[in-house]
NUFI-624567 format. One record per atom (N, C-alpha, C): residue number from 1; residue in one letter; atom name; x, y, z. Coordinates in nm, 2 decimals. Atoms other than C-alpha are relative to their C-alpha. Layout:
residues N
node drentor = NUM, drenza = a, volo = CA, u = X, v = Y, w = Z;
...
This chain:
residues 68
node drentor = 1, drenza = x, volo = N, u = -0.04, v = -0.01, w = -0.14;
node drentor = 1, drenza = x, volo = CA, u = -1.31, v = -5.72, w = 2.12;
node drentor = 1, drenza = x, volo = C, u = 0.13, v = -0.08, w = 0.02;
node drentor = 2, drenza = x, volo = N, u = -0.12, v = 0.06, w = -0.06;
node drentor = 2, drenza = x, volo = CA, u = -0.96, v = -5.83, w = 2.26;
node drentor = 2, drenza = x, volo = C, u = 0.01, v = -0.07, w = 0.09;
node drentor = 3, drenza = x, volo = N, u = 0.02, v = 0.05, w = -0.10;
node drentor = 3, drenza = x, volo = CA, u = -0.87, v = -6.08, w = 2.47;
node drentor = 3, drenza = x, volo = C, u = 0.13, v = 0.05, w = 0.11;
node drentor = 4, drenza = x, volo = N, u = -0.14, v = -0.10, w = -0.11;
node drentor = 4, drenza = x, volo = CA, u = -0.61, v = -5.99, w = 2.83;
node drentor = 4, drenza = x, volo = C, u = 0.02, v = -0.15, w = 0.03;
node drentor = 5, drenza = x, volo = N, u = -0.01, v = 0.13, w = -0.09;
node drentor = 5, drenza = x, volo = CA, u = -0.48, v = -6.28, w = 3.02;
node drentor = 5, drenza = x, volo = C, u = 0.06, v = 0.07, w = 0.10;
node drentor = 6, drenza = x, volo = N, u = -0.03, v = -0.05, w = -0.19;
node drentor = 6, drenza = x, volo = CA, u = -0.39, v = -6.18, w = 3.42;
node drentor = 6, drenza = x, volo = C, u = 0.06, v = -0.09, w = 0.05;
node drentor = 7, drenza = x, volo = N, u = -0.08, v = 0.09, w = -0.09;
node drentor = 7, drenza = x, volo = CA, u = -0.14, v = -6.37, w = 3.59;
node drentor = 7, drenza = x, volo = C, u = 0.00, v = 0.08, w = 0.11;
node drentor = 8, drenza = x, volo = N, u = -0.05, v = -0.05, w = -0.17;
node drentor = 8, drenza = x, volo = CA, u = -0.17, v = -6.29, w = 3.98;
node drentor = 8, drenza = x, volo = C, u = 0.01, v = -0.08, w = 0.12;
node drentor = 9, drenza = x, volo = N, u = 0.04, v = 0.10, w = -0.07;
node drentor = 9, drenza = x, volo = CA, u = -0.09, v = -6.48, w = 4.27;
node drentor = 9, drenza = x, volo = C, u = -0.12, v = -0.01, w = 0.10;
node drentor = 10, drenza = x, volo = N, u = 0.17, v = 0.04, w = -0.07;
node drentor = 10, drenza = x, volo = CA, u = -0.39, v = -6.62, w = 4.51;
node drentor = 10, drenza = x, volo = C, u = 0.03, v = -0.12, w = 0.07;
node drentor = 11, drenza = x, volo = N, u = -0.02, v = 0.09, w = -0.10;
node drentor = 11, drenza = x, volo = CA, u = -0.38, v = -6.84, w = 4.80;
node drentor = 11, drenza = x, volo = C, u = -0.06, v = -0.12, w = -0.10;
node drentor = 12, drenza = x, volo = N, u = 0.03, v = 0.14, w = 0.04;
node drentor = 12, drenza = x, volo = CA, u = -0.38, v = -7.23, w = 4.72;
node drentor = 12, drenza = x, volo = C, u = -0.16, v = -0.02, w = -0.03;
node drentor = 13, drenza = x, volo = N, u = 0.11, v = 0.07, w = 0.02;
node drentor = 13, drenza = x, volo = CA, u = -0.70, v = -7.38, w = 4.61;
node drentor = 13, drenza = x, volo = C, u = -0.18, v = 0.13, w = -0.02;
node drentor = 14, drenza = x, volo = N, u = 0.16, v = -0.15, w = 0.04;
node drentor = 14, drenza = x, volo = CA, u = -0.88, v = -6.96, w = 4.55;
node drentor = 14, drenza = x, volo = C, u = 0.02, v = 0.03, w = -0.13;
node drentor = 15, drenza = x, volo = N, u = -0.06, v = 0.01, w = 0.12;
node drentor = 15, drenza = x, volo = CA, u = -0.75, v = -7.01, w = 4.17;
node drentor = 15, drenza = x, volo = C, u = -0.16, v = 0.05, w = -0.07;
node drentor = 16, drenza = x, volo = N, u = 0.14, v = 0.00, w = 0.06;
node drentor = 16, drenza = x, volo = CA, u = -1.12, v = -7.07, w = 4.02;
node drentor = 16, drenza = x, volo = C, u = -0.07, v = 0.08, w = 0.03;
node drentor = 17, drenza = x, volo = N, u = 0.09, v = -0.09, w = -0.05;
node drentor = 17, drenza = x, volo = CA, u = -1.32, v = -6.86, w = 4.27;
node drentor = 17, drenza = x, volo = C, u = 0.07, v = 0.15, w = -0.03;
node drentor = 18, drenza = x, volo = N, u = -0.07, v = -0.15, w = 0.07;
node drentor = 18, drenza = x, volo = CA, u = -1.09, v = -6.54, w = 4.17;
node drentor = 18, drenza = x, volo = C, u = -0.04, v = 0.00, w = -0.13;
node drentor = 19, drenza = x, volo = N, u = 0.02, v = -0.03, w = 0.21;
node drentor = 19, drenza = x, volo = CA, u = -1.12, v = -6.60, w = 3.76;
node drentor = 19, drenza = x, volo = C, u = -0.08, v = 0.01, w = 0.00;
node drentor = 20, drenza = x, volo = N, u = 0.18, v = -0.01, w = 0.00;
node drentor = 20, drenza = x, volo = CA, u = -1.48, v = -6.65, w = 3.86;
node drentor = 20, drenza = x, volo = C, u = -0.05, v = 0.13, w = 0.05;
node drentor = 21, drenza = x, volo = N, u = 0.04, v = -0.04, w = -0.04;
node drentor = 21, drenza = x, volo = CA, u = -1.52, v = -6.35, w = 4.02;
node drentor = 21, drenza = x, volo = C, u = 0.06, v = 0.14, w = -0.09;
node drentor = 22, drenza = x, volo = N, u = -0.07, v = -0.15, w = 0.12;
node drentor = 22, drenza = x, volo = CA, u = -1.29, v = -6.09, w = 3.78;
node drentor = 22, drenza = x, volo = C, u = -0.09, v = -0.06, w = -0.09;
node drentor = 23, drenza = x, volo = N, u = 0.07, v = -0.07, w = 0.12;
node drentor = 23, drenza = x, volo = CA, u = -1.45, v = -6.22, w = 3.50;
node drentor = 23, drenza = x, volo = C, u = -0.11, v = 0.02, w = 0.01;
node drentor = 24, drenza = x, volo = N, u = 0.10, v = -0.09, w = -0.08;
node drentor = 24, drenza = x, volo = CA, u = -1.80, v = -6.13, w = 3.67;
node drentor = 24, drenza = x, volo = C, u = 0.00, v = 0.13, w = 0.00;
node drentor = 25, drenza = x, volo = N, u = 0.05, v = -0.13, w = -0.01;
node drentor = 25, drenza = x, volo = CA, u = -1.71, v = -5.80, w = 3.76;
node drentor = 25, drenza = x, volo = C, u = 0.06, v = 0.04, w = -0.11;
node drentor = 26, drenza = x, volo = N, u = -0.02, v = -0.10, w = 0.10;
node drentor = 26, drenza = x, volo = CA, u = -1.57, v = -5.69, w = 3.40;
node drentor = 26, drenza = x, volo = C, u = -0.12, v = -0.06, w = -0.11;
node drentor = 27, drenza = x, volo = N, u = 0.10, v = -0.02, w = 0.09;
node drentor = 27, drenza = x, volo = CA, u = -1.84, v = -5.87, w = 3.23;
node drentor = 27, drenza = x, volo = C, u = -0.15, v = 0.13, w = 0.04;
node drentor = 28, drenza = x, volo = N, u = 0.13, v = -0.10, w = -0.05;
node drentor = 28, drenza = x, volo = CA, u = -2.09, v = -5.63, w = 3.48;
node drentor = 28, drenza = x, volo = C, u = 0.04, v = 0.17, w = -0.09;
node drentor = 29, drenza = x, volo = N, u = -0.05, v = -0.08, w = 0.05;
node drentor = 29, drenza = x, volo = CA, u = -1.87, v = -5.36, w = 3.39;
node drentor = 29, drenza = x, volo = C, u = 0.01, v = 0.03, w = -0.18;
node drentor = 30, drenza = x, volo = N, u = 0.00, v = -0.03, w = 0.19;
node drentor = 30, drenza = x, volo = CA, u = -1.85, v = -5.42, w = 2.96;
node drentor = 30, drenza = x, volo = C, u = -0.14, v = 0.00, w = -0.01;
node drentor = 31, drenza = x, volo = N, u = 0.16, v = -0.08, w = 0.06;
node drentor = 31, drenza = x, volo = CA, u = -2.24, v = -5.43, w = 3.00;
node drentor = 31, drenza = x, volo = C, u = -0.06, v = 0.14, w = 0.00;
node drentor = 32, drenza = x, volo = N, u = 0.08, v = -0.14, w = -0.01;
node drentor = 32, drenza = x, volo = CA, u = -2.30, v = -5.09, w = 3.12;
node drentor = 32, drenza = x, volo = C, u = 0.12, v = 0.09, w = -0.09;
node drentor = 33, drenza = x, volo = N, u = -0.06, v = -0.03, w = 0.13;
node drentor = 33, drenza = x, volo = CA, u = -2.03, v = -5.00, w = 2.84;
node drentor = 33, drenza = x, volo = C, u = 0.09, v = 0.14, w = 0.07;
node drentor = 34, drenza = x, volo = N, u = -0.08, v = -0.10, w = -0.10;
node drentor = 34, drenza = x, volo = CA, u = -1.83, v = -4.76, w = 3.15;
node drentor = 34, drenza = x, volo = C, u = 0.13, v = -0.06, w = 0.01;
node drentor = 35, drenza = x, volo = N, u = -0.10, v = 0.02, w = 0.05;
node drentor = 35, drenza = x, volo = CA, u = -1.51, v = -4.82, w = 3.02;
node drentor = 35, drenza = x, volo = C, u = 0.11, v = 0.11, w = 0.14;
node drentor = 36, drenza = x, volo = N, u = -0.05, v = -0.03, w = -0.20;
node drentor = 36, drenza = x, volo = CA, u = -1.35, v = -4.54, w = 3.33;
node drentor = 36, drenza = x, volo = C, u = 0.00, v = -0.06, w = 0.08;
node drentor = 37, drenza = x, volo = N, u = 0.01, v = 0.11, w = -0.10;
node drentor = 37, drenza = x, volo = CA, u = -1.55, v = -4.75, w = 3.56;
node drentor = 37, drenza = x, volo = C, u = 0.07, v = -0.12, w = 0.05;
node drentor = 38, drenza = x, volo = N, u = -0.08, v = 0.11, w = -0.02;
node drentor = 38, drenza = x, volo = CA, u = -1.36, v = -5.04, w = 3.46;
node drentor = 38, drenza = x, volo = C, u = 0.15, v = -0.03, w = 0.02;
node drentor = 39, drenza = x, volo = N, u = -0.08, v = -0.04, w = -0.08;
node drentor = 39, drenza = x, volo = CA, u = -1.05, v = -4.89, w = 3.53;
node drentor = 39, drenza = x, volo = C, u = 0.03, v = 0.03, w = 0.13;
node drentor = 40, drenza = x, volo = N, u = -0.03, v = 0.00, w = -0.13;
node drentor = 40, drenza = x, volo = CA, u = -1.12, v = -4.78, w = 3.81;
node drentor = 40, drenza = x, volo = C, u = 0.00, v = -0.15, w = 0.08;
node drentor = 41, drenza = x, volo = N, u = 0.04, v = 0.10, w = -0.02;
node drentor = 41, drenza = x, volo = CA, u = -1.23, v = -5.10, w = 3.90;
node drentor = 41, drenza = x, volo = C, u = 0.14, v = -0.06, w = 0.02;
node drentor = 42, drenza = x, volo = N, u = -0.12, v = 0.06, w = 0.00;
node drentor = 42, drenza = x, volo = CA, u = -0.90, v = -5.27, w = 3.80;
node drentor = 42, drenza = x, volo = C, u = 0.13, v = 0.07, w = 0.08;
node drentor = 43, drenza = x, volo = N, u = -0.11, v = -0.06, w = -0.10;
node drentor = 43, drenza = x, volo = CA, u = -0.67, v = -5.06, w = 4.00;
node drentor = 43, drenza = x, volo = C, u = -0.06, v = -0.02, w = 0.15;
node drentor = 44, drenza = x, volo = N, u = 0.06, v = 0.05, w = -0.16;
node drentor = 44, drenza = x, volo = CA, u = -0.89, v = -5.09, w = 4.30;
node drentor = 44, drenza = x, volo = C, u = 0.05, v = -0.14, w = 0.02;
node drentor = 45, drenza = x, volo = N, u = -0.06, v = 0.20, w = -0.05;
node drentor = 45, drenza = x, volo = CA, u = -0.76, v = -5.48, w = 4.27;
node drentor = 45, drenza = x, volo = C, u = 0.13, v = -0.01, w = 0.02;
node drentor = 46, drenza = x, volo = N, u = -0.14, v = 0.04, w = -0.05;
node drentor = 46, drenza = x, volo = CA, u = -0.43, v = -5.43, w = 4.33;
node drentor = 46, drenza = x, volo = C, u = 0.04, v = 0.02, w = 0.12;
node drentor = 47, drenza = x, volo = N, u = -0.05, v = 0.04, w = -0.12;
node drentor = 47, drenza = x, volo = CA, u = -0.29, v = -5.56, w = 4.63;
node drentor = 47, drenza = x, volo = C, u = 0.02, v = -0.10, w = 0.06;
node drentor = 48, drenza = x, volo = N, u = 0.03, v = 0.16, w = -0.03;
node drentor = 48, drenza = x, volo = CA, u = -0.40, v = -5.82, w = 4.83;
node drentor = 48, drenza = x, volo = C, u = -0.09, v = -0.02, w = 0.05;
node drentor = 49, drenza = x, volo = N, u = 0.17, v = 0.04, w = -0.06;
node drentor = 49, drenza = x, volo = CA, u = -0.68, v = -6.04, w = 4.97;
node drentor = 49, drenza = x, volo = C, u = 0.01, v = 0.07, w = 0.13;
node drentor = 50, drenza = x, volo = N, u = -0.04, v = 0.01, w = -0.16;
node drentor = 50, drenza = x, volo = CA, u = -0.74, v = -5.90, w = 5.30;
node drentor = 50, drenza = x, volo = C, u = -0.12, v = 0.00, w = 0.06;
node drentor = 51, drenza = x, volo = N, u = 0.09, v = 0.09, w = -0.03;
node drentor = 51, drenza = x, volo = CA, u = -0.92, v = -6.10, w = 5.53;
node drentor = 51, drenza = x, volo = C, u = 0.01, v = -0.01, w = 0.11;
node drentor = 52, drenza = x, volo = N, u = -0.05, v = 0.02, w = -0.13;
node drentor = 52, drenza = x, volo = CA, u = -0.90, v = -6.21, w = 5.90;
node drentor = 52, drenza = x, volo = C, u = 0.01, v = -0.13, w = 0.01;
node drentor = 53, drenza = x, volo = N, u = 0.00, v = 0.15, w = -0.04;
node drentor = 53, drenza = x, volo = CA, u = -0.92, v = -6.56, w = 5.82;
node drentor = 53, drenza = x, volo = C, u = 0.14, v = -0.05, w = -0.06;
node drentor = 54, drenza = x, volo = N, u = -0.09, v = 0.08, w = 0.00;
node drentor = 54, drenza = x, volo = CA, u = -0.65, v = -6.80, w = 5.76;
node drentor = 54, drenza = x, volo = C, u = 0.01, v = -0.03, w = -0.11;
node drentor = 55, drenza = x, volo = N, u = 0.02, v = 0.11, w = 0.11;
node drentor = 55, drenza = x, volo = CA, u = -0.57, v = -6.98, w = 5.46;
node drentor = 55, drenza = x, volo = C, u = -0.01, v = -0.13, w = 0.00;
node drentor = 56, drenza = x, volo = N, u = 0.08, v = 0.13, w = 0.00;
node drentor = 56, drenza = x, volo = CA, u = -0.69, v = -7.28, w = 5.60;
node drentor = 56, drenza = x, volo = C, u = -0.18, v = -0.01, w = -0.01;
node drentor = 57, drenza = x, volo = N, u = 0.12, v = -0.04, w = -0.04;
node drentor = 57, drenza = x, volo = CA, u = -1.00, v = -7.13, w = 5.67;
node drentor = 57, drenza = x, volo = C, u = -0.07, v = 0.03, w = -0.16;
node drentor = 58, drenza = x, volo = N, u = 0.04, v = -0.04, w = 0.11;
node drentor = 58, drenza = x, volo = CA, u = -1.03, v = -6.98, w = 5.34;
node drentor = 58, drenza = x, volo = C, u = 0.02, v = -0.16, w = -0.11;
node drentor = 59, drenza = x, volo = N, u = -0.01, v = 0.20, w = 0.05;
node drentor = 59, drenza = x, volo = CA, u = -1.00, v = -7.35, w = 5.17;
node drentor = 59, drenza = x, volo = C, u = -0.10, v = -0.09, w = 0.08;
node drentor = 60, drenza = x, volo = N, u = 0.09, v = 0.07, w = -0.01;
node drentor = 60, drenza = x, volo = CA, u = -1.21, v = -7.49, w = 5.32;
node drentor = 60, drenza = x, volo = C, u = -0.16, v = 0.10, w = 0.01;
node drentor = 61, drenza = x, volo = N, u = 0.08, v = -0.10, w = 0.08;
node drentor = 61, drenza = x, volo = CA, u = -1.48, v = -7.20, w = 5.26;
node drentor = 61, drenza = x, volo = C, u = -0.04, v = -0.02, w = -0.13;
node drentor = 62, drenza = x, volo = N, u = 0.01, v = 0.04, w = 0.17;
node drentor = 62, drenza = x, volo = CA, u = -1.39, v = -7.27, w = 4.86;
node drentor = 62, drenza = x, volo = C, u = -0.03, v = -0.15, w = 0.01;
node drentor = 63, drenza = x, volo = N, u = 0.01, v = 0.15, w = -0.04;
node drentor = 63, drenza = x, volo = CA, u = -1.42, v = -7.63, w = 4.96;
node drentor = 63, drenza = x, volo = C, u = -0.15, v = -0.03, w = -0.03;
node drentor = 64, drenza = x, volo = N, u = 0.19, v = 0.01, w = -0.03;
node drentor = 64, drenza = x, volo = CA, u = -1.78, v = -7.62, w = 5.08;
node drentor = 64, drenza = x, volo = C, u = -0.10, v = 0.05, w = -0.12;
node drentor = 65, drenza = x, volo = N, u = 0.09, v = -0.04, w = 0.13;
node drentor = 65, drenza = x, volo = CA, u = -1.91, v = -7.40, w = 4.80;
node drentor = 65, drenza = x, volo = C, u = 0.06, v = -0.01, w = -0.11;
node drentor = 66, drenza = x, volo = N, u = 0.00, v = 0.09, w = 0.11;
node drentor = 66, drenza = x, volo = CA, u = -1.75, v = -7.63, w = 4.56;
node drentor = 66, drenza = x, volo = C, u = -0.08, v = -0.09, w = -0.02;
node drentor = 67, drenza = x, volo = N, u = 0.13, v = 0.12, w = -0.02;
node drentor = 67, drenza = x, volo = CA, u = -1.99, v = -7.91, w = 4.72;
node drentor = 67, drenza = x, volo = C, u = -0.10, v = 0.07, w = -0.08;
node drentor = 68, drenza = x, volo = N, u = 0.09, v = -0.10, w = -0.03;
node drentor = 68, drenza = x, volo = CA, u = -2.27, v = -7.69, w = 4.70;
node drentor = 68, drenza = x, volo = C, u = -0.03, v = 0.03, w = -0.13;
């Protein structure tokens, strides 16, 4: 198996909770061995976060369920 590396930008202090969450949904995706899927998957992620909250708001969200 190969490795990728993904450089994308992400609001201040959402660095961790993003790597944590892509490599989640392609490890869900390399189990059910749906290789399309996972394309689709990955084009669906391009853009941006979009949210109604702030990026203070959002920091302090990653904040708390850092405690936690």
């Amino acid at each position: 198996m190969g490795k990728v590396v993904i450089k994308i930008n992400v609001p201040d202090g959402m660095e961790e909770f993003v790597r944590r969450e892509v490599e989640n949904f392609v490890k869900t995706l390399i189990e059910k061995e749906d290789l399309e899927e996972l394309i689709k998957g990955f084009r669906s992620l391009k853009g941006v976060l979009k949210t109604k909250k702030s990026a203070k708001e959002l920091k302090a969200e990653v904040y708390d369920e850092a405690i936690y």
